[in-house]
N, C-alpha and C positions, 0 to 999 in steps of 0.2 A: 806322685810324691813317694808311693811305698817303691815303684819302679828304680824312683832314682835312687833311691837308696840302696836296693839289692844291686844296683848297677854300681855302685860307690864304692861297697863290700869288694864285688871282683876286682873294679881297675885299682882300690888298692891295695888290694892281695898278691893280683898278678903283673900289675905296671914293674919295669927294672928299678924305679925311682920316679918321684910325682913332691908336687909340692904344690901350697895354695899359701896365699899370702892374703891376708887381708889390711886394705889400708882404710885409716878410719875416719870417719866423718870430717873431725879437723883438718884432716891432711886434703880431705875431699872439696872442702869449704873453700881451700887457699890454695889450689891448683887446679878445679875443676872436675868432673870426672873422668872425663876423657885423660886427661893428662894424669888421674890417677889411677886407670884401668892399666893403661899402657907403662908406668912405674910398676902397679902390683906384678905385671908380666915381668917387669926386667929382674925384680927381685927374688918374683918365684924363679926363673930359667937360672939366676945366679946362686941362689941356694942349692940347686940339684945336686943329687952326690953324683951323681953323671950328667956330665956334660955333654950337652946334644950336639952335634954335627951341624945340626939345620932346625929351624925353628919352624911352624905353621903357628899363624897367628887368624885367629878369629875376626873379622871387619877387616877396615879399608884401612889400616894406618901401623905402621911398625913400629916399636920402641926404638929410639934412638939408638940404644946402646947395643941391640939385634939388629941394626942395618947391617946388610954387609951378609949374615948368616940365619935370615930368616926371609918370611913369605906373608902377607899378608893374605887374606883367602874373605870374601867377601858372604857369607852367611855359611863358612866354615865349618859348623858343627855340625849342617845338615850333610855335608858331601864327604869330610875326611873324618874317620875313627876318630884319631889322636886327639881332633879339637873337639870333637865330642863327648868323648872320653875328659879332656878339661872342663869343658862347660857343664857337665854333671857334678865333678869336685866342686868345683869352685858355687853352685847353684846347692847344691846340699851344706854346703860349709855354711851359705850365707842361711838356708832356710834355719840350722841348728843355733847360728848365733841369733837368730828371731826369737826362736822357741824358748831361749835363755832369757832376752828380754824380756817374752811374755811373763815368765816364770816372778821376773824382778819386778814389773808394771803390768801387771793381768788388764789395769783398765783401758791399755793401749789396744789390746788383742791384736797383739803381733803375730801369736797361733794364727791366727785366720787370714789379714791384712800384710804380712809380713813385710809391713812399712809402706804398702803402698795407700795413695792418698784416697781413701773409701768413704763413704760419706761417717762411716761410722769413725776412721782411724781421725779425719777432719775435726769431729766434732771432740771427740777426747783431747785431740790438743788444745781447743777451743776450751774445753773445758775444765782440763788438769796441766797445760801448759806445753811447751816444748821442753824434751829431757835432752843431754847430751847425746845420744845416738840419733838424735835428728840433725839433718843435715842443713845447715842453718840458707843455703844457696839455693836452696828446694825451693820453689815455687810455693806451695801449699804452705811449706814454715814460715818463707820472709812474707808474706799477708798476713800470716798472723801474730809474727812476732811485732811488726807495726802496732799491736792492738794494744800490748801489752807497753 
């Protein structure tokens, strides 16, 4: 974590231009993730203040609106810089909006769990409920939003 971070510092000190997007739970709930990684992509590559030539995209699947001038790259961020270099934004962006939630619901311990389903993160929603930054299509939530 301290890695990516000091990794964070340089690509965005020294990148020509980078952007991260994040799209949020609702939008996640109502189109899936898939379909909302591949949206976060078209919106970060459409906000650039440079315009890329040619896209490299992380997995097997392209955004629609990047057919045509992109690449899909099948565990991407191990082989090429550039999507490694994005998957550290975008993996730091998401760790800092955790730390915030923690910050807002300490009893979530999003510090530690950073939303993933742990038997500890399980039991707090079990216990103190599901918050809006849960993802209601989650496995782990829809079992227990039935309880409620």
């Amino acid at each position: 974590e301290k890695k990516r971070e000091e990794l964070y510092k340089i690509i965005t000190e020294e990148a020509i231009c980078w952007e991260v997007k994040v799209v949020s739970p609702k939008i996640i709930d109502e189109i899936n993730i898939l379909q909302a990684t591949l949206f976060g992509m078209e919106e970060a590559v459409i906000s650039l203040e440079v315009k890329p030539d040619y896209c490299l995209i992380d997995g097997n699947k392209t955004p629609k609106k990047l057919i045509g001038f992109s690449k899909a790259i099948v565990k991407g961020d191990a082989k090429i810089a550039s999507i490694a270099a994005a998957s550290i934004l975008a993996k730091v962006t998401r760790d800092r909006i955790m730390l915030k939630l923690h910050e807002q619901f300490p009893n979530y311990n999003f510090k530690q769990n950073k939303g993933y389903p742990t038997k500890e993160h399980v039991a707090a929603l079990d216990k103190y409920g599901v918050l809006d930054c849960h993802r209601r299509s989650y496995k782990p939530v829809q079992q227990l939003t039935l309880k409620f």
